[in-house]
C-alpha positions as CSV (number, residue, x, y, z in Angstrom):
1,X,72.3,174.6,7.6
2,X,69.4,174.1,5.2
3,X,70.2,173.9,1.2
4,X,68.4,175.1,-1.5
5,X,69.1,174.7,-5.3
6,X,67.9,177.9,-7.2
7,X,66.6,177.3,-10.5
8,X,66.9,180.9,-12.4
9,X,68.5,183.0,-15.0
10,X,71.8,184.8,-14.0
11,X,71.8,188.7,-15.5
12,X,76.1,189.6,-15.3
13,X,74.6,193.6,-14.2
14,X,71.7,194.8,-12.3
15,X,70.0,193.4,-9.8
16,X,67.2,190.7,-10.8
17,X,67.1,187.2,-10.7
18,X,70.1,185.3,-9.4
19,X,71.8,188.5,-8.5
20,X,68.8,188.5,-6.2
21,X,68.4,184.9,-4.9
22,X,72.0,184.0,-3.6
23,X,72.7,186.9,-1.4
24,X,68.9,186.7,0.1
25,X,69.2,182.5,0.6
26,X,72.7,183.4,2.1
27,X,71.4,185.8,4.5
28,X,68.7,184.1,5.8
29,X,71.1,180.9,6.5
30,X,70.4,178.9,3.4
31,X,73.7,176.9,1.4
32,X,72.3,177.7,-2.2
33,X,73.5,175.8,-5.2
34,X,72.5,177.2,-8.6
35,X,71.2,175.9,-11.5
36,X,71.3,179.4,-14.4
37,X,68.6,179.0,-17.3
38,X,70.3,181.7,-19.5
39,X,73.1,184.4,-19.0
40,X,72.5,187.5,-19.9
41,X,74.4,190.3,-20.2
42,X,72.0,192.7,-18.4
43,X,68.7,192.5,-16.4
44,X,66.0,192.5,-19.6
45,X,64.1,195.3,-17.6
46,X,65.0,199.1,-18.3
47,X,67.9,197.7,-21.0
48,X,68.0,197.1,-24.7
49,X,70.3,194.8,-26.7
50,X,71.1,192.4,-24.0
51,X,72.7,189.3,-24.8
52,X,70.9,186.1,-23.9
53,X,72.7,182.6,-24.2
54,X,70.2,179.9,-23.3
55,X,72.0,177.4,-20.8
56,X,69.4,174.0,-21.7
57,X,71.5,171.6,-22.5
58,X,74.1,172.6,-19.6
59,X,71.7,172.6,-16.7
60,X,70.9,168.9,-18.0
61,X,74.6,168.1,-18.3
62,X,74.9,169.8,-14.7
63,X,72.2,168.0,-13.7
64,X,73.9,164.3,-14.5
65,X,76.4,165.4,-12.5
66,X,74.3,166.1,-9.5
67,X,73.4,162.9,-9.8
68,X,76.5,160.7,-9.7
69,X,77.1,163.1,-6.5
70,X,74.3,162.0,-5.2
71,X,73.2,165.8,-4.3
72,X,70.0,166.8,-2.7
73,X,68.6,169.5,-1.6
74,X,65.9,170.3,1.2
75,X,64.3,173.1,-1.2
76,X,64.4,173.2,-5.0
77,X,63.7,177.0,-6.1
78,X,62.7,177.5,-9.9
79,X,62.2,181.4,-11.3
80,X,62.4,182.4,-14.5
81,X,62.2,179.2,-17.2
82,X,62.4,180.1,-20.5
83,X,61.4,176.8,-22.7
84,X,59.4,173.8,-22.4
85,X,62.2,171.9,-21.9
86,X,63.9,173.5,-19.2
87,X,60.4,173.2,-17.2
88,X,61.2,169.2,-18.3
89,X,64.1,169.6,-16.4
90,X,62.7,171.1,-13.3
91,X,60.1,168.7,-13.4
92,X,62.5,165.8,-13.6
93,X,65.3,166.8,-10.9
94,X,61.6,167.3,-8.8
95,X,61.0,163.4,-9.6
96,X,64.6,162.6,-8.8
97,X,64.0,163.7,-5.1
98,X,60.7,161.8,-5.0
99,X,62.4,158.6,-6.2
100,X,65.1,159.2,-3.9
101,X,62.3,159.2,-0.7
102,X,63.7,162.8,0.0
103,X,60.6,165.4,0.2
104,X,62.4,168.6,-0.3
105,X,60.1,172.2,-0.3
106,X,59.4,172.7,-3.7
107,X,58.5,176.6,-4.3
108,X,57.9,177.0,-8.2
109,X,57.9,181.3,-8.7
110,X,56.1,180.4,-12.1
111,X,57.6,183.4,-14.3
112,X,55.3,184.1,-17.4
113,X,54.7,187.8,-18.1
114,X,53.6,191.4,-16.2
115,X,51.0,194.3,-16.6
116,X,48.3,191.4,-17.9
117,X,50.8,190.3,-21.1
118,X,53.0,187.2,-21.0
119,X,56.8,187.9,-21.6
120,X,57.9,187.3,-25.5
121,X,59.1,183.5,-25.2
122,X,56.4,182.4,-23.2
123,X,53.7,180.3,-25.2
124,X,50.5,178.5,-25.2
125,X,52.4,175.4,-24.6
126,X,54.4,176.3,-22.4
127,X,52.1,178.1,-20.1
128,X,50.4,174.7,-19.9
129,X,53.7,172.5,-19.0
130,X,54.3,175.4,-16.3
131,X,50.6,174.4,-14.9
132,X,52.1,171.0,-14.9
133,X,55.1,172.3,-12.9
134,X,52.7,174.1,-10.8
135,X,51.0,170.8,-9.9
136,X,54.3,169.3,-8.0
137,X,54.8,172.4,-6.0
138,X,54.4,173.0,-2.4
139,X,54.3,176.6,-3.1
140,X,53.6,179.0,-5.9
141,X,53.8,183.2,-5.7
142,X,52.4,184.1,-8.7
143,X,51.7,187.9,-9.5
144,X,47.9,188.6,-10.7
145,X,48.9,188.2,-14.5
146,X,50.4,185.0,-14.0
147,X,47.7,183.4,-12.0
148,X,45.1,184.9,-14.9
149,X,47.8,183.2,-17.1
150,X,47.6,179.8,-15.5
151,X,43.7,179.9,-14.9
152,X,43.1,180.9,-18.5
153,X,41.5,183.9,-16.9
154,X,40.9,187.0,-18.6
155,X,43.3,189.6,-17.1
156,X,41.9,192.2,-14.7
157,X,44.1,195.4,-13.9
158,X,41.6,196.0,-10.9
159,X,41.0,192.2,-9.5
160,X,39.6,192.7,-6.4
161,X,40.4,190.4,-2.9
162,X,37.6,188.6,-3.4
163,X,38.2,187.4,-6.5
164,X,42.0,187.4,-5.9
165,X,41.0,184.7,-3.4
166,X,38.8,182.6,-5.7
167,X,41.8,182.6,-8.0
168,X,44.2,181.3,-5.3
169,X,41.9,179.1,-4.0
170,X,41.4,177.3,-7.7
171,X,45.2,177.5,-8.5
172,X,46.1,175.3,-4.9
173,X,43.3,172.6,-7.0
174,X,46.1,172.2,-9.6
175,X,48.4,170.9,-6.7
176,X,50.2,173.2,-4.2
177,X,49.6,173.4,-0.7
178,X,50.0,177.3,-0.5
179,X,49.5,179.9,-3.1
180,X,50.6,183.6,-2.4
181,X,49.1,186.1,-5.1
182,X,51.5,189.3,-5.6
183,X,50.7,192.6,-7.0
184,X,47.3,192.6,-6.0
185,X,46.1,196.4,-5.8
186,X,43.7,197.2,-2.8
187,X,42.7,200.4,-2.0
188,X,46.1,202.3,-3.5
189,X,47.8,199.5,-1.4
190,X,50.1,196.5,-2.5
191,X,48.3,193.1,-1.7
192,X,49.5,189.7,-1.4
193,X,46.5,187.2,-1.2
194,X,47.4,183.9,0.3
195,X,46.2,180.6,0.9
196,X,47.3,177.7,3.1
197,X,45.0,175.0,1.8
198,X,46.4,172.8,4.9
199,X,43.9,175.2,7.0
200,X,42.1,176.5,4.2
201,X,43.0,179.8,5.6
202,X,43.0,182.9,3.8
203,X,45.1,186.4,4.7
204,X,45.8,189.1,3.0
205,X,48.9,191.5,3.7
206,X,49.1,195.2,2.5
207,X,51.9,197.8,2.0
208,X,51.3,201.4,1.1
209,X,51.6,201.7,-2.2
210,X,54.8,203.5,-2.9
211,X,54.0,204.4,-6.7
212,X,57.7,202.9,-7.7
213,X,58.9,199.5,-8.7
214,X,62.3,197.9,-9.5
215,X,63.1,194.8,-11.7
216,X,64.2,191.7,-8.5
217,X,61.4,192.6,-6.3
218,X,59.2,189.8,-7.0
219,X,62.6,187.4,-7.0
220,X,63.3,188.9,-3.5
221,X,59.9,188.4,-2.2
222,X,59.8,184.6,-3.4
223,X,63.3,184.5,-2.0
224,X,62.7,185.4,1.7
225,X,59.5,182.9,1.3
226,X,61.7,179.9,0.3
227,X,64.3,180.9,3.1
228,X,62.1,181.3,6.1
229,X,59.6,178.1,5.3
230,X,62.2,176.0,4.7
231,X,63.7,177.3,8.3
232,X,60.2,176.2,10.2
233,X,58.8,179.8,10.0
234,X,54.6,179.2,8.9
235,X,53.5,180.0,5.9
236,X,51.9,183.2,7.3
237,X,55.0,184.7,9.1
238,X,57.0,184.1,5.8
239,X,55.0,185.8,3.8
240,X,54.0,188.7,5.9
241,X,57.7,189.0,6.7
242,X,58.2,188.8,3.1
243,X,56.0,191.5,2.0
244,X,57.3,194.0,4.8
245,X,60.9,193.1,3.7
246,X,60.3,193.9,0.1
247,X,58.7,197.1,0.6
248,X,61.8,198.1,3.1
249,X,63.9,197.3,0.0
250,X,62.3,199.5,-2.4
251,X,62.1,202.2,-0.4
252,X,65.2,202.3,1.0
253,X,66.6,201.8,-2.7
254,X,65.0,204.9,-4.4
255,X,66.4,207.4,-0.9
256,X,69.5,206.1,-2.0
257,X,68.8,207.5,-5.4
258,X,69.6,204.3,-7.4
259,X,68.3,203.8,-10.9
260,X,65.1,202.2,-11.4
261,X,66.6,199.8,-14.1
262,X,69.6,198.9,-11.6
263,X,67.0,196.9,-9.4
264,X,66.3,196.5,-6.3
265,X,69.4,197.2,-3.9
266,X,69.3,194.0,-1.9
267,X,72.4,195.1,0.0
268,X,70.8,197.4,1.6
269,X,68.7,195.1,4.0
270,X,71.0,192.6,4.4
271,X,71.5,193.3,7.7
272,X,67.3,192.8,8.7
273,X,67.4,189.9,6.8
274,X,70.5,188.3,9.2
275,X,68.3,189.2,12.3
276,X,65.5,186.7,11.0
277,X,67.8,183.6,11.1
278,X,66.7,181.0,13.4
């Protein structure tokens, strides 16, 4: 069985996140350790007053740990970071592998804001150490405000596939081998633009639109990703597969009536996520 460590925030209700991750890694046949950036007491998304207790200094104390274990993994996972330093971290437990000779799959979901704005603790600076990050990843799934974010691009609501392309074509310069670009709108459709710079090949895979969202979805999508590539599937089945899985999710969450702010209801494709285990 493959490993993975997931490198994310941990919400204690609703679905987003690391209530996301480890069932979806399980599922698909992956042993996931986790390394939590913050505990929350809710998702952020659809909830006020939320508790937040950033977790710095124990992922680096966790971290040491690791170490004198002499853990690996063969994928390190990385969501939501919410300092400089914790990107540090990431970007040091990344060189740790290296130095090791171990070449894990190193999928950075680079987490910085929505709806063209970047989320309240995310700054100039540390926009530029996540391009840094960026740079040692095999594979990035940024949504269009986050690669506009990362380009120093102005944001645009209607980016187009062309452009969308041009963008993921300039982000794999900064490092990583593939580049998926979420939340790109096409003809009232949901896009992902992607780009395996191994072929330099370019595909684009479209949902209908189902005019609804839920907080987890872009977790889930990065998720399946991570899972299946790390199991041999090519980049193009994973996130094709990916894209279909996520839009199963959504739907089949608001027939079952769920509450946007409660997330996306993983459990209920559990069982098509089992069936794509190699």
């Amino acid at each position: 069985m493959k490993t993975a460590v997931a490198i994310h925030d941990l919400s204690c209700h609703a679905k987003s996140s690391l209530a996301v991750v480890i069932p979806t890694l399980s599922a698909l046949n992956v042993s996931v350790s986790i390394l939590p950036t913050a505990l929350l007491s809710t998702q952020t998304d659809g909830f006020e007053h939320y508790t937040y207790l950033d977790l710095t200094n124990s992922m680096h104390e966790i971290l040491l740990h690791w170490e004198k274990l002499k853990l690996s993994f063969d994928a390190i996972y990385s969501g939501f970071l919410g300092s400089e330093r914790q990107i540090e971290i990431v970007s040091d437990l990344i060189d740790y592998h290296s130095e090791q000779n171990l070449k894990p799959l190193i999928v950075v979901d680079p987490v910085l804001g929505d709806h063209g704005k970047p989320y309240g603790p995310v700054s100039d600076l540390l926009i530029e150490k996540m391009v840094l990050l960026v740079g040692k990843a095999d594979i990035i799934t940024p949504n269009t405000t986050e690669a506009a974010l990362l380009l120093k691009k102005p944001y645009d609501k209607a980016l187009g596939v062309d452009q969308a392309i041009t963008w993921a074509k300039e982000l794999s310069t900064l490092g990583p081998r593939y580049v998926a670009i979420t939340s790109v709108m096409v003809n009232e459709k949901g896009s992902v633009v992607a780009y395996d710079a191994n072929n330099d090949e370019v595909f684009v895979t479209t949902h209908a639109y189902t005019n609804i969202s839920y907080p987890g979805c872009g977790d889930l999508f990065a998720s399946i990703v991570t899972s299946l590539m790390v199991n041999t599937y090519s980049f193009k089945e994973a996130i094709e597969k990916a894209n279909t899985l996520v839009k199963e999710a959504v739907e089949a969450t608001f027939r079952a009536n769920i509450e946007r702010r409660q997330g996306v209801a993983i459990e209920l494709i559990i069982d098509k996520l089992v069936r794509l285990r190699k």
